[in-house]
C-alpha positions in Angstrom: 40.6 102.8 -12.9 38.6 104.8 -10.5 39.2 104.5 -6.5 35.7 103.5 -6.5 36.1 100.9 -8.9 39.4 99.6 -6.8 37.6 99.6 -3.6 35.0 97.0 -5.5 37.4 94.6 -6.7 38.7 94.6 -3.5 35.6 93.7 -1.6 34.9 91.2 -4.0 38.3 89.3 -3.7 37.9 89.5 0.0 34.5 88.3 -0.2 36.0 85.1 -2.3 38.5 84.8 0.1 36.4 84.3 2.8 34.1 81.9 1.3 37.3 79.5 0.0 38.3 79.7 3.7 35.1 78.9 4.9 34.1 76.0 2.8 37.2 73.8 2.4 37.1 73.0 6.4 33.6 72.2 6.0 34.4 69.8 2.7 36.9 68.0 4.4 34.7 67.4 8.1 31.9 65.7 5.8 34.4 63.9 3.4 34.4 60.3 6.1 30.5 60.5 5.9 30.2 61.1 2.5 32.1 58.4 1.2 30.6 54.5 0.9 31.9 51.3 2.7 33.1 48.7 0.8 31.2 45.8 0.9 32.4 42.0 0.1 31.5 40.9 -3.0 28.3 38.3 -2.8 28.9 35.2 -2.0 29.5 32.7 -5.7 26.4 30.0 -5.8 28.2 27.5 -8.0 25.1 25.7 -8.6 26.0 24.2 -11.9 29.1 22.6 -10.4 26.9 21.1 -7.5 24.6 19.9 -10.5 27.6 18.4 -12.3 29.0 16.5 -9.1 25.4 15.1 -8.6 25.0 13.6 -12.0 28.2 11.7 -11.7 27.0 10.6 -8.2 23.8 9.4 -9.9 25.8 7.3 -12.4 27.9 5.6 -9.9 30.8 7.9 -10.5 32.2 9.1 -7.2 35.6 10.2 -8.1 34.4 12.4 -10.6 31.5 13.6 -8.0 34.3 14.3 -5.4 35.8 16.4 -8.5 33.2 18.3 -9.4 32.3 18.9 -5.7 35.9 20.4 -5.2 35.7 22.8 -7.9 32.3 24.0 -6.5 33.9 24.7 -2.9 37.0 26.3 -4.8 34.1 29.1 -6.0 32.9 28.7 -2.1 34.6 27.1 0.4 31.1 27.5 2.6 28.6 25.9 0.2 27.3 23.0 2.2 25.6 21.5 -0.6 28.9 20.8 -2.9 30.3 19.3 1.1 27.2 17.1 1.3 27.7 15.4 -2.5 31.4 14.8 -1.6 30.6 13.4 1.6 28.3 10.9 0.0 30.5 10.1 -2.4 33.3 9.6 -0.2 30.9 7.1 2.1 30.3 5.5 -1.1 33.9 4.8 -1.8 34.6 3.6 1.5 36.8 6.6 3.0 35.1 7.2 6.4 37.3 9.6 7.6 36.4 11.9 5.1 32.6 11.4 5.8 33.5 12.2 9.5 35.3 15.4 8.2 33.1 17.1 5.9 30.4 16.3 8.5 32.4 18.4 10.9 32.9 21.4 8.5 29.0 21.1 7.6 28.2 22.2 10.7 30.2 24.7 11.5 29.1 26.3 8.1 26.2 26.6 9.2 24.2 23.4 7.5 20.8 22.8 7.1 18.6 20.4 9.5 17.4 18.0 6.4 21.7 18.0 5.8 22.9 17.4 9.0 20.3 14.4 8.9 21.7 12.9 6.1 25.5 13.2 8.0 24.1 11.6 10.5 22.5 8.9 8.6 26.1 8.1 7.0 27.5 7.5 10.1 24.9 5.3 11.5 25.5 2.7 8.4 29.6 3.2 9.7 28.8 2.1 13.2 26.2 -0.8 11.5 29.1 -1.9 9.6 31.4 -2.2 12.7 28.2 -4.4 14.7 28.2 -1.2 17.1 24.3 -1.7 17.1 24.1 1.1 20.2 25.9 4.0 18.4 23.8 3.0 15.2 20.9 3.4 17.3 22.3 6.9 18.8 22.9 8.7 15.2 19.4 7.0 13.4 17.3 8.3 16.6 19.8 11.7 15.5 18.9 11.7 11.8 14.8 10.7 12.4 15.1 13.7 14.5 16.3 16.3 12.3 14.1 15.2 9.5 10.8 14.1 11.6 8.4 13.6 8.5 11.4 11.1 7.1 9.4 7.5 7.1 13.1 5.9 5.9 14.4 7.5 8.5 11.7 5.7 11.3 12.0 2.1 9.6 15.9 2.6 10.3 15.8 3.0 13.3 13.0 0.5 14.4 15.1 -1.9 12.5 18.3 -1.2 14.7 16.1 -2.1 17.8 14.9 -5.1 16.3 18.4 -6.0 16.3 18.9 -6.1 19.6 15.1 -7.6 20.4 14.4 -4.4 22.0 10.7 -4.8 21.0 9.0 -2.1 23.1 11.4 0.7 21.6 10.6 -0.7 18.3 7.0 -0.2 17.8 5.7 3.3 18.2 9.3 4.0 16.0 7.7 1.8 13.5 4.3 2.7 13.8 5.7 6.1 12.7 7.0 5.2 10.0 4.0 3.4 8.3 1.8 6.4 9.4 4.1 8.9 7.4 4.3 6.3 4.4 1.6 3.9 4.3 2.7 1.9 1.3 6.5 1.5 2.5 6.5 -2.1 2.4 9.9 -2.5 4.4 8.3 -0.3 7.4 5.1 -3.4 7.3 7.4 -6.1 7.5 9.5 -4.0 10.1 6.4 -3.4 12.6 4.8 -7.2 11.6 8.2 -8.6 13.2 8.2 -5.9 16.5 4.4 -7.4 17.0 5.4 -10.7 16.5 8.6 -10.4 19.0 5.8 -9.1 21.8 3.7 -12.0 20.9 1.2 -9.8 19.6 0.7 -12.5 16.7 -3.0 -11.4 15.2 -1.3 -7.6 14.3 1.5 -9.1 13.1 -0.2 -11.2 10.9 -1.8 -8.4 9.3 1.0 -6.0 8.9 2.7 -9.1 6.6 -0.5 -9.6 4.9 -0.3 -5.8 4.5 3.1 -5.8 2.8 2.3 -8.4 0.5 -0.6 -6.6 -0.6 1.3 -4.2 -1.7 4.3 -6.2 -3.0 3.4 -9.7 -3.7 6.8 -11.2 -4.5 8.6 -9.9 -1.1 10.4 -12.8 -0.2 11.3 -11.6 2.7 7.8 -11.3 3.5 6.7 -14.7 3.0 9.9 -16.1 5.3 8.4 -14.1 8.0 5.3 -15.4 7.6 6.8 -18.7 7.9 8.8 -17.9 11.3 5.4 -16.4 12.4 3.5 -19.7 12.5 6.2 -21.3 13.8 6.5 -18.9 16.6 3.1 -18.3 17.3 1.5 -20.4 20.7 -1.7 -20.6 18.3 -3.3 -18.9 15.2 -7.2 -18.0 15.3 -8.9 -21.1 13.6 -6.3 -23.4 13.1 -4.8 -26.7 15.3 -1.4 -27.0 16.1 -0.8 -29.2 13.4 -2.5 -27.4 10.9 -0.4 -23.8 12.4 2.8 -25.7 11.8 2.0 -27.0 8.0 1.0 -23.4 7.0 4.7 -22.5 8.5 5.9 -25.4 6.2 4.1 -23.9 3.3 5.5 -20.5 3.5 8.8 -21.7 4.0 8.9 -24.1 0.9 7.2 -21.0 -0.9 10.3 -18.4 0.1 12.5 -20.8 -0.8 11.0 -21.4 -4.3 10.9 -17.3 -4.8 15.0 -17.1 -3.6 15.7 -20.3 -6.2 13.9 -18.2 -9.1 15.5 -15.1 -8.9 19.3 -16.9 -9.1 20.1 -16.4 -5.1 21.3 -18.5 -2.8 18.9 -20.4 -0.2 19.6 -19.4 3.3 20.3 -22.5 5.2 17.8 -21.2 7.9 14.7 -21.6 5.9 15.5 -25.3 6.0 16.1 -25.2 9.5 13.1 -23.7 10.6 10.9 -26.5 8.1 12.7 -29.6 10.4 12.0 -27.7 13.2 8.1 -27.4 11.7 8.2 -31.1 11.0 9.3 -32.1 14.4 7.1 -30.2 16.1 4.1 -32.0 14.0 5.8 -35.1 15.2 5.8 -34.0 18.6 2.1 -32.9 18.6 0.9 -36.3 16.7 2.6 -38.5 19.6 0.9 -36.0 22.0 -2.3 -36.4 20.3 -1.7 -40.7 20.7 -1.1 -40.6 24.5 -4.0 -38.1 25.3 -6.1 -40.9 23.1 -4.9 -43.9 25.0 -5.2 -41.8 28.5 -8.7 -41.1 27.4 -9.3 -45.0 26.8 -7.9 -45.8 30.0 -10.1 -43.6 32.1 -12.8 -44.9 29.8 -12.2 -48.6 30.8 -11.6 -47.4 34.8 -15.2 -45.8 34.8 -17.0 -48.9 32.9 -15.1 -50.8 35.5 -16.0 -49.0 38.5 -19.4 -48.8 37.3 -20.0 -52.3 37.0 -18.5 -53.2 40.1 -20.8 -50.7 41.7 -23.7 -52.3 40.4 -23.0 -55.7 41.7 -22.2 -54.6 44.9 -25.5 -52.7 45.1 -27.5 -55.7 44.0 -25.7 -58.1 46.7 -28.1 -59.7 49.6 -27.9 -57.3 52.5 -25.5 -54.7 50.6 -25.1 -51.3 52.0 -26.2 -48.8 49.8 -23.1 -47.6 47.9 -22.9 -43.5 48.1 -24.2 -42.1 44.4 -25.6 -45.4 43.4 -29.2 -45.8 43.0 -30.1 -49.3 44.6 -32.1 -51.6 41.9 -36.1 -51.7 43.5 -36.6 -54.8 43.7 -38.5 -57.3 41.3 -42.3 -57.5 41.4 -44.3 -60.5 43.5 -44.9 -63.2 41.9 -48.2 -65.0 42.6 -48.3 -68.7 43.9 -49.5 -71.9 41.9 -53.4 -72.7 41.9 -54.1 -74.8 45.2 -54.5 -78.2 44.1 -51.5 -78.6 42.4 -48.0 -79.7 43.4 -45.4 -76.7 44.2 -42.6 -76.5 41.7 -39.2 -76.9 43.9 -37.5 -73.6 44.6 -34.0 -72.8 43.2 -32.2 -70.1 45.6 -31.7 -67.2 42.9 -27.4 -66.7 42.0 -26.2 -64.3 44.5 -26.1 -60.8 43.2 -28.5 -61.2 40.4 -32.4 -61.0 40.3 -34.8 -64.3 40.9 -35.3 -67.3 38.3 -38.5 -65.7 37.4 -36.9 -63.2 35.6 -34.1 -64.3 33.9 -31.0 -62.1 32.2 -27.8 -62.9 30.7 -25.1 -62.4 33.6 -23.3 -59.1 32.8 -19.6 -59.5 31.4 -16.8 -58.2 33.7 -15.1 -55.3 32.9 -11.4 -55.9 30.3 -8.7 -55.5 32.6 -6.8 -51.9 31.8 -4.5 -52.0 29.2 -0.9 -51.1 30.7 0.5 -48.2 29.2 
C-alpha cells in the first residue's frame, strides 16, 4: 500500500471517529424527549353489568341487583351509575345506612345533578318514615332542585307542606308541578287540597273535578270532595243543606269504591257523614227558630198596627207619628121637615157613626211565647 493510500484511510477513520464522538452525546441529550409518557389505561364502562343489576332491580330482586352492582364497581370503583342501582336497592331492602353511604361516595365521584337528586329523594322517604316532616321537607326542596323539570319531584314536596298545613308554601310548589305535567292526577288532588286549606273553595273544586277527569275511579279524589263540602262556608248555588248532602254523597260514594276494590273502610269517612248529618240537623233547627222569630215579629207588627189605628180613630186623639189619621165620614143630610127626628145613638167610641156601619175589628192573638 502506497503512503498516499495510508494517509486516506487514515483521514477516513479519523473522520468516523469524530462523527461517533459527535453524535452519541447528541442521542443520549434527546433520548427523555423522544420517548412517550405512559398513560393509564381508559377507564372500564361496565355497562352490561349496570344493565344486569337494573333488570333484577326491575323484578323486585335486590340482592341480586346489589350483586351485579358490585361486580360493575369491581371493573370501576368510580362508576356512579352501578352506586346509584345499589343504593336503591339497598333503600328497597331497608338498610339505610348504606343509602347514606353510597350517597356520600356519589358525590365525591363526581355524580351527576339528575343522581344526586334521586339520593336525595331516598333520604327524604327515611326522614318521612321517621315523622321528621322538616328534614323531609329539607332534602324534597334538595331533590326538586337538582332536577327542576321533575313534576314528581314538585307534588313531593307540596305534599310534605300539606302535612304540616303549611298552605302558603304548598301552592306555587304545586302549581309547578301540574304546569310541568298537566295530567299527573296526584299533583290535582295535591293543589285542590292546598286551595281548599286557604279557603279558596271554587279552585279547589275544580282541580278535583280536574283529577277525576282524568282518572275517574280516584278514590281518593272523591273523599276529598266529600271533606270539601263539608269544609266549605258555602258552595256557589247550593243551601247549606243541600252543600252538606252533596258531602254525604261523595262520602257514601268513596266508601262504595274502597269496599269494591277488597280494602278496608277508613273509619274517618264515617266520621265525617255524622258530622254531615249533624250539621243538617243543626241547620233544620236553625231554619225552625228563624221561622217562628219571623212569626213573632209578624204578630208584633199586626199588633202594633192595630192598636195604632184605634188610637188614631179615638175622640180627641193626638195624631200618632207615621199614622195617617182616618178623614172623617161624609155629612149626612137631616130628615124632610115635617117629620119626627129619629132619636140619636152616640156612635161606640173609637169607631165611625151608626150611619155607616162595619164589623168591629178583631184584636190582635196575643204572641205566642217562645
Amino acid at each position: 500500500m502506497t503512503m498516499m493510500a495510508m494517509k486516506r484511510l487514515s483521514c477516513l477513520a479519523m473522520l468516523l471517529a469524530s462523527t461517533v464522538l459527535w453524535a452519541t452525546p447528541s442521542l443520549a441529550a434527546d433520548a427523555p424527549a423522544a420517548r412517550k409518557r405512559r398513560e393509564p389505561p381508559p377507564a372500564v364502562i361496565p355497562s352490561e353489568e349496570v344493565a344486569a343489576a337494573q333488570r333484577m332491580y326491575d323484578q323486585h330482586n335486590y340482592q341480586n341487583a346489589v350483586i351485579q352492582a358490585k361486580i360493575a364497581l369491581n371493573k370501576n370503583e368510580r362508576f356512579t351509575p352501578a352506586m346509584l342501582v345499589m343504593a336503591r336497592a339497598y333503600f328497597k331492602m331497608g338498610k339505610n345506612e348504606w343509602v347514606k353511604t353510597l350517597g356520600d361516595m356519589m358525590k365525591n365521584a363526581g355524580a351527576s345533578e339528575a343522581e344526586r337528586s334521586d339520593i336525595y329523594q331516598m333520604l327524604a322517604f327515611m326522614e318521612v318514615d321517621k315523622k321528621n316532616t322538616p328534614g323531609a321537607i329539607e332534602l324534597f326542596r334538595k331533590a326538586a332542585e337538582a332536577r327542576p323539570d321533575n313534576s314528581i319531584l314538585w307534588n313531593n314536596l307540596g305534599a310534605q307542606y300539606l302535612v304540616v298545613k303549611n298552605y302558603r308554601e304548598a301552592t306555587p310548589v304545586l302549581e309547578r308541578s301540574v304546569q310541568l305535567q298537566p295530567t299527573f292526577t296526584k299533583a290535582h288532588m295535591n293543589l285542590g287540597s292546598a286551595y281548599r286549606g286557604s279557603k279558596q273553595f271554587e279552585r279547589a273544586l275544580a282541580e278535583y273535578k280536574q283529577a277525576l277527569a282524568i282518572f275517574p275511579r280516584y278514590a281518593d279524589v272523591v273523599f276529598n270532595l266529600g271533606i270539601l263540602y263539608l269544609d266549605a262556608d258555602k258552595m256557589p248555588n247550593m243551601d247549606a243543606t243541600a252543600k252538606l248532602n252533596t258531602a254525604i254523597t261523595y262520602l257514601d260514594q268513596y266508601k262504595k269504591m274502597v269496599a269494591g276494590a277488597g280494602q278496608a273502610v277508613p273509619p274517618e269517612a264515617d266520621a265525617y257523614i255524622k258530622e254531615a248529618q249533624d250539621g243538617i240537623l243543626k241547620e233544620q233547627k236553625r231554619i225552625e227558630r228563624q221561622k217562628k222569630q219571623e212569626e213573632r215579629d209578624r204578630q208584633r207588627a199586626t199588633k202594633k198596627a192595630a192598636d195604632d189605628a184605634k188610637k188614631a180613630a179615638a175622640p180627641g186623639a193626638a195624631p200618632t207619628p207615621g199614622v195617617v189619621p182616618t178623614p172623617a165620614p161624609a155629612t149626612v143630610p137631616g130628615p124632610a121637615p115635617g117629620y119626627p127626628q129619629a132619636p140619636a145613638y152616640p156612635p161606640a167610641p173609637g169607631y165611625p157613626p151608626p150611619d155607616y156601619p162595619v164589623a168591629p175589628r178583631q184584636p190582635a192573638p196575643a204572641p205566642r211565647q217562645p
